[in-house]
C-alpha positions in Angstrom: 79.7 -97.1 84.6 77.1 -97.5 81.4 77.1 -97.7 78.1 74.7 -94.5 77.0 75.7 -94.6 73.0 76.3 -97.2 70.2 77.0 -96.7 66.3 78.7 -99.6 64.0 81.0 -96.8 62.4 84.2 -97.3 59.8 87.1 -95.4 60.8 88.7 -96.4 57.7 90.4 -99.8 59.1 86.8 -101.8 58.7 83.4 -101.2 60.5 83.1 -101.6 64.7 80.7 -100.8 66.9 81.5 -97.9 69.2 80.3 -97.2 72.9 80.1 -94.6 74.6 78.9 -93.5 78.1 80.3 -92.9 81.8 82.9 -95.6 82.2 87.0 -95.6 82.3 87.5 -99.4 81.0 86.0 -101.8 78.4 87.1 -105.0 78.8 90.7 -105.3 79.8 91.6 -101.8 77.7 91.9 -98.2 79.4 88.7 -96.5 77.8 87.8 -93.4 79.3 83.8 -92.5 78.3 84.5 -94.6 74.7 85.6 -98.1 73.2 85.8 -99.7 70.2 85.1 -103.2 69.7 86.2 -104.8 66.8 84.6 -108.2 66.8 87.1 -109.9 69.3 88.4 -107.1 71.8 88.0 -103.4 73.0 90.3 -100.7 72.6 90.7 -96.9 73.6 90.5 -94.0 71.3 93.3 -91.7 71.5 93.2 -91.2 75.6 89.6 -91.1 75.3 86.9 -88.4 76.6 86.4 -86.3 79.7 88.3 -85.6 82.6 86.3 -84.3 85.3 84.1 -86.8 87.3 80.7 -86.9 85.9 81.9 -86.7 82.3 79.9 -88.8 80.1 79.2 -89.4 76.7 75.3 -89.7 75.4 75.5 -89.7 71.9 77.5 -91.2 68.8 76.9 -90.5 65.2 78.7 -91.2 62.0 79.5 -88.6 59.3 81.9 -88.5 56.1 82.5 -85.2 55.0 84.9 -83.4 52.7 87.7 -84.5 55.0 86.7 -87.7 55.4 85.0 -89.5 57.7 84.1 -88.7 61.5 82.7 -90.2 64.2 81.1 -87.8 66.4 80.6 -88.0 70.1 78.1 -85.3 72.3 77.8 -85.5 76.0 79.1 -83.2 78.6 82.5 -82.9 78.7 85.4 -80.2 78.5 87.9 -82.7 76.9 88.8 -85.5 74.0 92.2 -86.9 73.4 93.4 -84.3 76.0 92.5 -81.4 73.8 89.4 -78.8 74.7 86.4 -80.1 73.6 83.2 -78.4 74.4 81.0 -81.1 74.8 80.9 -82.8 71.1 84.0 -84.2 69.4 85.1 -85.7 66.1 87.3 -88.8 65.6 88.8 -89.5 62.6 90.5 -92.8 63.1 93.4 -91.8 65.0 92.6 -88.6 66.5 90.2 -86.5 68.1 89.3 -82.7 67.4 87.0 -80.1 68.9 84.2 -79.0 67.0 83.9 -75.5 66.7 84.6 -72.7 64.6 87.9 -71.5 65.9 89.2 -68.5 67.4 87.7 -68.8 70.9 84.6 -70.8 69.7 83.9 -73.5 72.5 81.5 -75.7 70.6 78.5 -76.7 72.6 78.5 -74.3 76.1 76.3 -77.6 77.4 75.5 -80.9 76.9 74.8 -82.7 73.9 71.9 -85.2 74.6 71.6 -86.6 70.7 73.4 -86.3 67.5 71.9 -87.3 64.0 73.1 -87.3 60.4 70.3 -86.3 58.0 70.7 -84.9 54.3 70.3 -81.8 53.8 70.0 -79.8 50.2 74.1 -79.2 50.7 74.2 -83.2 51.4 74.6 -85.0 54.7 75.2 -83.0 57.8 75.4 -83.8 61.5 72.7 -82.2 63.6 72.9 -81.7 67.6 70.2 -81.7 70.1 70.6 -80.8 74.2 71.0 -79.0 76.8 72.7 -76.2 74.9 71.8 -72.3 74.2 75.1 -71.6 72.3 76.7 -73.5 69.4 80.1 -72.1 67.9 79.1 -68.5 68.4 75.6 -68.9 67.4 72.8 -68.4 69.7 71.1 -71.9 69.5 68.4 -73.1 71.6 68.7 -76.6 72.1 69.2 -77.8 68.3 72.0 -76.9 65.9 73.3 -78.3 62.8 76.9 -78.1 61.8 78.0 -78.3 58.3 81.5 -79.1 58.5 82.8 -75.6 58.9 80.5 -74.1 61.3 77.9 -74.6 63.6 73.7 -73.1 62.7 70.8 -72.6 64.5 67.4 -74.5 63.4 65.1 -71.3 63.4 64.3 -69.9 66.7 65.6 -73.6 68.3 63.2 -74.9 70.8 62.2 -73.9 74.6 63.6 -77.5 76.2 66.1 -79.5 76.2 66.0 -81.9 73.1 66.5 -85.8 73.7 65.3 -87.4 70.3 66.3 -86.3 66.7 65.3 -88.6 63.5 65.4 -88.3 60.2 62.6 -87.1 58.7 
């Protein structure tokens, strides 16, 4: 496999860098599509992303909300932590979680290709770019931002998939 994604991210138990990308082990520890190193081994997360061949992870970005802090992981994939997942996920140190807005929302309905955190007027928010027309329930052409609740497009989105998001 490869490594696609790095962030140096604090879960809460001191800051690691994270990898992420189309691989099942890191180092000597079961690691399906994401590790964590903490300065002297690797460890899984939770059972880790994906379970259909191909799965892959191509994007990691760091966020503390309201709830506390997240790492978020965007790639194509159906799964984290053996939950549904539609192709972005947050960890929060222990677990992971889909994000979406509930009630039959699938998150991303294709892949994530970059994630960003960039302040907004509300304060920092994660942004998504891809492969992706459909974000939550929001018709999103290929860049969304979610806000901690629910996903939004960025105006009429753009007419390609997006690779590269910075802060501005």
């Amino acid at each position: 496999g490869y490594v696609g994604a790095q962030a140096v991210y604090d879960d809460g138990s001191g800051p690691a860098l994270y990898a992420g990308g189309s691989f099942d082990h890191a180092g000597l520890a079961t690691a399906p599509l994401i590790a964590r190193w903490d300065g002297q081994s690797w460890s899984g997360l939770d059972g880790g992303i994906g379970a259909r061949i191909g799965d892959v992870v191509y994007a990691l970005a760091g966020l503390e909300g309201a709830a506390g802090p997240a790492l978020f992981a965007g790639g194509s994939f159906t799964q984290a932590g053996g939950a549904p997942a539609g192709n972005v996920a947050g960890w929060n140190g222990s677990s992971w979680s889909a994000v979406e807005t509930g009630a039959g929302s699938e998150g991303l309905d294709e892949a994530c290709r970059v994630l960003a955190v960039l302040d907004s007027e509300a304060g920092p928010a994660l942004y998504a770019g891809g492969e992706f027309l459909t974000a939550g329930r929001a018709r999103a052409a290929h860049v969304a931002l979610w806000n901690g609740q629910s996903w939004s497009p960025l105006g009429g989105g753009m007419d390609g998939t997006v690779l590269c998001l910075d802060e501005y």
